[in-house]
Backbone as a ProteinNet text record, in pm:
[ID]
protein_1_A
[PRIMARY]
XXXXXXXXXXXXXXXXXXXXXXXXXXXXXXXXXXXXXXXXXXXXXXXXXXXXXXXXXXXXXXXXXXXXXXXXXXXXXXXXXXXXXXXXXXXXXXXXXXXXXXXXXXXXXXXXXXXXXXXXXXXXXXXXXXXX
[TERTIARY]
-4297.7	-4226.8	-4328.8	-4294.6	-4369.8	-4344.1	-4440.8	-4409.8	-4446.2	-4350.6	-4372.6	-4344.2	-4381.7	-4401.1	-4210.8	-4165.5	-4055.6	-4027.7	-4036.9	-4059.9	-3911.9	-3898	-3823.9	-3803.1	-3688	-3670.4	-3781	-3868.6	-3953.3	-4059.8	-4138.7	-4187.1	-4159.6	-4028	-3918.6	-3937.3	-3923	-3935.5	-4055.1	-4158.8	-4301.4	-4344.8	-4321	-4307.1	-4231.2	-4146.3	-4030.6	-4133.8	-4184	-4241.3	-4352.1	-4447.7	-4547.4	-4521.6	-4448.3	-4404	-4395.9	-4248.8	-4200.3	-4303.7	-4405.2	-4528.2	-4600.1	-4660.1	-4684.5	-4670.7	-4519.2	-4433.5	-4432.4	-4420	-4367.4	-4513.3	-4612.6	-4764.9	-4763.6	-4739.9	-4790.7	-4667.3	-4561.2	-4436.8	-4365.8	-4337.2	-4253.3	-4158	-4031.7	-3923.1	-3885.4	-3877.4	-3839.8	-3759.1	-3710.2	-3632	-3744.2	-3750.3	-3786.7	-3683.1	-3715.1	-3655.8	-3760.9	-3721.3	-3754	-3708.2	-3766.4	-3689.1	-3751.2	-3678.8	-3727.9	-3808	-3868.8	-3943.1	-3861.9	-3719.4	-3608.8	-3554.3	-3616.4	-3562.8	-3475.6	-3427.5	-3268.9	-3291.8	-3189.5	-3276	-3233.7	-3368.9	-3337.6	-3345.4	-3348.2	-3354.8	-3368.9	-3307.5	-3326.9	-3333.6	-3401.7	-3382.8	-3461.3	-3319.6	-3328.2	-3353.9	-3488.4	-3504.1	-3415.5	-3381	-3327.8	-3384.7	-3309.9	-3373.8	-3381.6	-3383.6	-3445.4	-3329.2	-3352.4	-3226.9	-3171.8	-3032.1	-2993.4	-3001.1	-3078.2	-3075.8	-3208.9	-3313.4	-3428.5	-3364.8	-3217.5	-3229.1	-3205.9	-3141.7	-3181.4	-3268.8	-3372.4	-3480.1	-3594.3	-3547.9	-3690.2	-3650.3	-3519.1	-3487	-3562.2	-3509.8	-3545.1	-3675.5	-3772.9	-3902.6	-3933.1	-3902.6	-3896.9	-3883.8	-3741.9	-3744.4	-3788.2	-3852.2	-3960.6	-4057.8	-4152.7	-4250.4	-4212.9	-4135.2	-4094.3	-4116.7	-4046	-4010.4	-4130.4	-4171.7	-4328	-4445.6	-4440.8	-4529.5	-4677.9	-4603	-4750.2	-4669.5	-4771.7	-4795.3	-4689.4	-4621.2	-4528	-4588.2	-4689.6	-4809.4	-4833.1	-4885.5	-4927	-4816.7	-4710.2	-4592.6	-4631.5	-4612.2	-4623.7	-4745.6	-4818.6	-5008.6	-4978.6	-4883	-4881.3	-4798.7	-4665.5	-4624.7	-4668.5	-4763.1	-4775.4	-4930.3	-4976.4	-5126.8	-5102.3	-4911	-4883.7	-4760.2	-4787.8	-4651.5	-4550.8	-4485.1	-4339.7	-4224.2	-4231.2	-4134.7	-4045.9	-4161.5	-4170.7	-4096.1	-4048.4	-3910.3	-3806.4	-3799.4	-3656.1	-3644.7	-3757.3	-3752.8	-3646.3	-3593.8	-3504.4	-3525.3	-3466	-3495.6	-3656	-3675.6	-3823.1	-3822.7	-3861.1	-3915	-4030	-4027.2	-4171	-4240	-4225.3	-4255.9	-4327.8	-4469.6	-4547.9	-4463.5	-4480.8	-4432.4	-4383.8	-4365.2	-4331.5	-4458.6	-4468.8	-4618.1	-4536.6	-4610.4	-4569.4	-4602.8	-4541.4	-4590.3	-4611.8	-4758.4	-4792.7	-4879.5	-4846.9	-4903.8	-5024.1	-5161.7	-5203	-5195.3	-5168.6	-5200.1	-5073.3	-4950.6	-4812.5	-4733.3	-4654.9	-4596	-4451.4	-4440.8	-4306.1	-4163.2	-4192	-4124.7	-4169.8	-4118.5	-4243.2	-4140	-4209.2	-4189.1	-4158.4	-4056.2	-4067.5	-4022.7	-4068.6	-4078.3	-4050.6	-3973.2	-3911.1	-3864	-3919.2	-3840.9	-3992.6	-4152	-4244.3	-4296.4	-4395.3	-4468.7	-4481.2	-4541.3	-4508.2	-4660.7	-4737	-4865.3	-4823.4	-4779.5	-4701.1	-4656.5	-4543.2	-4474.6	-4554.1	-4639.2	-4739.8	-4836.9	-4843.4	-4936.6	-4826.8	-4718.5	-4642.5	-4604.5	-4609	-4571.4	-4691.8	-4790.9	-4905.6	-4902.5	-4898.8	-4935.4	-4807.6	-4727.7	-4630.7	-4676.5	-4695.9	-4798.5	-4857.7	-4979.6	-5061.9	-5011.9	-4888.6	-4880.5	-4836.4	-4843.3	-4822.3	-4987.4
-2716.1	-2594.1	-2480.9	-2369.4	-2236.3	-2153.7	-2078	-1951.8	-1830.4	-1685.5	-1580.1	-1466.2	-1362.4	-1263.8	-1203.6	-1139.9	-1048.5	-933.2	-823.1	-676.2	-673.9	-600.2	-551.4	-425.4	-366.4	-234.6	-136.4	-190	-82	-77.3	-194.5	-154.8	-63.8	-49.6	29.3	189.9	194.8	301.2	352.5	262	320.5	344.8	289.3	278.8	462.5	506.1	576.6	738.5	662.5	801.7	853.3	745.6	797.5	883.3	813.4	819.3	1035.5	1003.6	1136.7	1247.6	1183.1	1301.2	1331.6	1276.4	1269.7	1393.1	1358.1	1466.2	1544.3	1573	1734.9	1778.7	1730.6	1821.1	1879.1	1780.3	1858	1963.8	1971.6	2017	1961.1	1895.2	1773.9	1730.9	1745.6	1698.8	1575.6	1440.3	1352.8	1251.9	1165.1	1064.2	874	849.9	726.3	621.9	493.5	365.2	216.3	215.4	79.2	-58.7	-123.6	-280.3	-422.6	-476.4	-611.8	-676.3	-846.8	-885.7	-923.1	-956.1	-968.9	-859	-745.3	-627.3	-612.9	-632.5	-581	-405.9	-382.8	-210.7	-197	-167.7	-144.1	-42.9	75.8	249	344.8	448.2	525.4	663.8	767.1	893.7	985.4	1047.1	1178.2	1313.3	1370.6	1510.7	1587.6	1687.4	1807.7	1896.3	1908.2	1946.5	1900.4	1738.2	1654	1622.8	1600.8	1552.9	1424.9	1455	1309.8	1198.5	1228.6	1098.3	1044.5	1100.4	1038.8	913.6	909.8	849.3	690.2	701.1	578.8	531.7	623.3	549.1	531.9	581.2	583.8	365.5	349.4	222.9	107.3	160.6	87.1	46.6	174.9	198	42.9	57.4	-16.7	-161.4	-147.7	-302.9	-390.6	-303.4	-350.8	-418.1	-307.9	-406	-485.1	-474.6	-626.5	-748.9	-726.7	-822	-855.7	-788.9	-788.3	-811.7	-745.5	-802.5	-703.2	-627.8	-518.2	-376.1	-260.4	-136.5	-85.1	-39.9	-32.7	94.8	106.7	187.7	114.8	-48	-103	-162.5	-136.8	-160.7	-34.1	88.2	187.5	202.1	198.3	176.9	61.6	-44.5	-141	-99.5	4.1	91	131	258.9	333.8	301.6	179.2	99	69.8	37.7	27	-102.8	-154.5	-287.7	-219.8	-139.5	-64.1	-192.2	-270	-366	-373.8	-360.3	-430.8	-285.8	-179.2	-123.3	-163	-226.6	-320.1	-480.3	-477.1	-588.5	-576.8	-720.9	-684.4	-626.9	-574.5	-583.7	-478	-436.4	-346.3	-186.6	-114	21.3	90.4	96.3	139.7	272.7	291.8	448.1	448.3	496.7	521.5	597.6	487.9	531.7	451.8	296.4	181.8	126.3	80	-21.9	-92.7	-196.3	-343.9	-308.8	-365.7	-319.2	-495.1	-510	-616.5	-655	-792	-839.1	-947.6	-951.2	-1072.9	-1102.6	-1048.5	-1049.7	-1089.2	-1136.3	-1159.2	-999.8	-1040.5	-868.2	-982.6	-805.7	-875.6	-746.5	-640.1	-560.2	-468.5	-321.3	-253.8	-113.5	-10.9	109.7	222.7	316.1	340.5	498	596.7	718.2	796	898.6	951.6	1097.5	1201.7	1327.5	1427.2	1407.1	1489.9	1429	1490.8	1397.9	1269.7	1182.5	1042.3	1016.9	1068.4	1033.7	1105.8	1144.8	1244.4	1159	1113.7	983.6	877.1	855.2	729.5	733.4	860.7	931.1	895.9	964.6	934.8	791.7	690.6	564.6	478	539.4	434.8	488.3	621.6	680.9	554.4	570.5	489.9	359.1	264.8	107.4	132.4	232.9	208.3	209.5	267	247.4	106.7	13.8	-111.3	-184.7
421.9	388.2	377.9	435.6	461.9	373.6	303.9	149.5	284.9	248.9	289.6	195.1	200.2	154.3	211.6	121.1	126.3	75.7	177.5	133.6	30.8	-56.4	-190.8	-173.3	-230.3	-220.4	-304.2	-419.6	-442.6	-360.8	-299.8	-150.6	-63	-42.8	64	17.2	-111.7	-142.8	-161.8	-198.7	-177.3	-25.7	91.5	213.5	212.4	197.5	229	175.6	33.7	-18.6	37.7	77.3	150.3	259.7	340.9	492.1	481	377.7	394.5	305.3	305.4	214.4	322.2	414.5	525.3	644.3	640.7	675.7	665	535	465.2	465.6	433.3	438.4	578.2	699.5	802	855.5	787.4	767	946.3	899.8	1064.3	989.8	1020	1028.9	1110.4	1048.2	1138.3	1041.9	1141.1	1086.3	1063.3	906.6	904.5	869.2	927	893.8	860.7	799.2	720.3	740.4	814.3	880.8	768	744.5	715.5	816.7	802.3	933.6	1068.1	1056.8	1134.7	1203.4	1145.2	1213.5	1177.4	1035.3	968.1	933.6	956.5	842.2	676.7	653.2	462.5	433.8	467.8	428.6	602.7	579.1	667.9	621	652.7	584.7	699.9	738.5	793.9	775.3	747.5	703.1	782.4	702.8	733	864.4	985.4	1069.8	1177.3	1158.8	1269.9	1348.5	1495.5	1559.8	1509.6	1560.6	1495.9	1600.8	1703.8	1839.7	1749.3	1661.8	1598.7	1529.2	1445.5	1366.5	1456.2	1555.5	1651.4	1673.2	1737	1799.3	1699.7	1550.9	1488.7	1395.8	1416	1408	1501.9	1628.6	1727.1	1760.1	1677.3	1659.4	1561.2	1473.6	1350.5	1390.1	1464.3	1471.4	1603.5	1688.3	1770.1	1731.1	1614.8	1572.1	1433.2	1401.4	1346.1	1374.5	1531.5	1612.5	1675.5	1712.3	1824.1	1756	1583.8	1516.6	1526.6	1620.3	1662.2	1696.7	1669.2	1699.2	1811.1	1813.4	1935.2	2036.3	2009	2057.7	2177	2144.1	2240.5	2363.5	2339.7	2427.7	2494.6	2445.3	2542	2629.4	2596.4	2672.1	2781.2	2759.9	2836.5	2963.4	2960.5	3032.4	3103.3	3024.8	3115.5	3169.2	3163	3236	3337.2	3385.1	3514.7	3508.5	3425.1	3361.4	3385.5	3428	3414.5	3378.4	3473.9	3437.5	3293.4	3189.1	3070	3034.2	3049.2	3027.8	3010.4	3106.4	3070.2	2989.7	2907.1	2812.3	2685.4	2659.6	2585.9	2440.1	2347.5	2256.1	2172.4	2320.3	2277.7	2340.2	2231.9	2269.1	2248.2	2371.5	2425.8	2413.5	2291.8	2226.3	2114	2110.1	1956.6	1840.9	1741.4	1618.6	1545	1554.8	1537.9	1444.2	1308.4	1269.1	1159.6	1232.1	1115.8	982.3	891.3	760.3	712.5	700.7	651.6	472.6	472.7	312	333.8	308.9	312.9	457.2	554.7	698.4	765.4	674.2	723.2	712.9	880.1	842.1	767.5	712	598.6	662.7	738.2	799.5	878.3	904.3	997.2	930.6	977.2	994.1	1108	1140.2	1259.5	1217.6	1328.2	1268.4	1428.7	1431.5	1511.8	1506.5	1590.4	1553.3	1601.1	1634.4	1672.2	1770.3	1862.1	1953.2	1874.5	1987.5	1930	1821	1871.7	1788.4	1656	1646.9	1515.2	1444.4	1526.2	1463.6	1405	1516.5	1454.5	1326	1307.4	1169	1078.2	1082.8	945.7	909.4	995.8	1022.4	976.5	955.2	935.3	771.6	767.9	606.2	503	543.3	518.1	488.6	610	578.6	479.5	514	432	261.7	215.3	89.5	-1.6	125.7	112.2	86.4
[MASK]
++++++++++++++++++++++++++++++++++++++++++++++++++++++++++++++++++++++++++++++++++++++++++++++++++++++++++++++++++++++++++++++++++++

């Protein structure tokens, strides 16, 4: 029998507060989500401002690297290196802004952030981890 780590909603919300401090300093409006390691979603929060097609893909962001377990950075680099194929993989999006949020080296969910260039995204998405 296997012990794992399980993100909790005050995680979620420490995850959530960073994220959106992040944000608001560099003043960016975007949409974050919060996935379990299954890629369920446990919080979403849409600043004021942001399109609402963000609040999709900043999920999809999320539960990529859940699922993938990695940077959804490196899905996109893998793209556009010349893999195109891997567009049409199931279940994955291929857009920076996606980071696992890990404990002790197990991810326990990820983070995904949506609504500025994508490296934008990926800044607020890591500030976020990191409050884990």
């Amino acid at each position: 029998m296997h012990s794992k780590f399980v993100i909790g909603q005050a995680e979620v919300a420490r995850v959530l507060t960073a994220a959106r401090a992040e944000a608001r300093a560099r003043q960016w409006n975007v949409t974050i989500a919060v996935v379990d390691d299954g890629g369920h979603p446990l919080a979403l929060e849409r600043m004021d401002g942001c399109a609402p097609a963000s609040a999709y893909i900043a999920v999809e962001k999320a539960r990529t690297s859940a699922l993938g377990r990695k940077e959804t950075r490196d899905y996109e680099e893998m793209v556009n290196g010349g893999r195109t194929a891997f567009v049409t993989a199931p279940l994955l999006t291929s857009l920076e802004g996606g980071v696992p949020l890990r404990v002790d080296g197990q991810v326990v969910g990820a983070i995904g952030v949506s609504g500025v260039k994508s490296e934008q995204d990926a800044q607020v998405a890591k500030a976020g981890a990191a409050a884990l």
